[in-house]
C-alpha positions in Angstrom: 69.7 -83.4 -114.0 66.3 -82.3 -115.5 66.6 -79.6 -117.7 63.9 -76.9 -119.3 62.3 -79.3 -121.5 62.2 -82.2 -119.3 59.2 -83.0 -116.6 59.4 -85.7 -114.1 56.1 -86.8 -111.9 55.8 -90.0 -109.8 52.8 -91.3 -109.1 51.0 -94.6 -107.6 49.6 -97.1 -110.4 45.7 -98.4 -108.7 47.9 -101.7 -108.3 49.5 -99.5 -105.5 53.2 -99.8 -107.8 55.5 -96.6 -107.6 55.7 -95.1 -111.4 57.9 -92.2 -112.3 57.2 -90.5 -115.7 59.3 -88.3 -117.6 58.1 -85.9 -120.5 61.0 -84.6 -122.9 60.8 -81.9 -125.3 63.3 -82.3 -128.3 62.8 -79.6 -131.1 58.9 -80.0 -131.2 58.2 -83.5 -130.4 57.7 -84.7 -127.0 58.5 -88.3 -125.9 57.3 -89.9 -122.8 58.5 -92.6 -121.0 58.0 -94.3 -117.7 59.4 -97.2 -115.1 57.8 -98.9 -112.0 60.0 -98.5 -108.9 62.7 -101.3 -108.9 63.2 -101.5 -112.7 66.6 -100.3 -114.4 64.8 -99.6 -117.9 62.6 -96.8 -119.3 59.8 -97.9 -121.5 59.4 -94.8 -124.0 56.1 -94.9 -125.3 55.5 -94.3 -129.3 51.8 -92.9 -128.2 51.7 -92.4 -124.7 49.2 -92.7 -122.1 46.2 -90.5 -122.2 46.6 -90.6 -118.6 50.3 -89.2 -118.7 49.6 -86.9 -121.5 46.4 -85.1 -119.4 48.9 -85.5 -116.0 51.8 -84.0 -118.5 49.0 -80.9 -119.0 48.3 -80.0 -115.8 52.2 -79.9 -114.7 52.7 -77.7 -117.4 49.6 -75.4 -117.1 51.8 -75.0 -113.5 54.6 -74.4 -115.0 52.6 -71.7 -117.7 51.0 -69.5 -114.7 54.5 -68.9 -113.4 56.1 -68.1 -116.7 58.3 -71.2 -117.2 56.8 -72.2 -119.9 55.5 -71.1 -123.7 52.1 -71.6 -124.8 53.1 -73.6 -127.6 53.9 -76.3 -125.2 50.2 -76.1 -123.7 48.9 -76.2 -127.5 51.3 -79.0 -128.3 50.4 -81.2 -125.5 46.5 -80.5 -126.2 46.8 -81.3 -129.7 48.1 -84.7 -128.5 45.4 -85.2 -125.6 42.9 -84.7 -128.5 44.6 -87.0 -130.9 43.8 -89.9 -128.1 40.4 -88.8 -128.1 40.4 -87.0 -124.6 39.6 -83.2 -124.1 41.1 -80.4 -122.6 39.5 -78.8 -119.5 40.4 -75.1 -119.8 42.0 -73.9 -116.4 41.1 -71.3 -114.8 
């Protein structure tokens, strides 16, 4: 189902809701989108969550350490985390 350029997480919202998120890389854009457990639609997000973007990082950081992954993803996905006004914690 999920291919190279596609990243799935689930997480728990703080109002204790079930939220899976998938990231997609298309060419060089990414698109996020997300659904609480129990709904049949996707919202896809024109500017995503910084939340999902900085959670998005760290998955591929993963991903980066075992050689799955290009830097220009990293870079990408920074450049967006700094566009919302967060900041990128180098890993080390």
């Amino acid at each position: 189902m999920a291919n190279r350029n596609t990243h799935v997480w689930k997480h728990t919202t703080d109002d204790g809701e079930k939220r899976e998120v998938r990231a997609e890389k298309f060419g060089k854009r990414w698109r996020l989108q997300a659904r609480l457990k129990g709904e049949e639609h996707w919202t896809y997000y024109d500017t995503p969550e910084l939340a999902d973007l900085i959670e998005l990082r760290r998955l591929l950081w993963n991903k980066y350490q075992r050689k799955h992954l290009a830097w220009e993803d990293i870079a990408a996905i920074d450049q967006l985390i700094q566009d919302r006004g967060g900041s990128v914690e180098e890993e080390s």
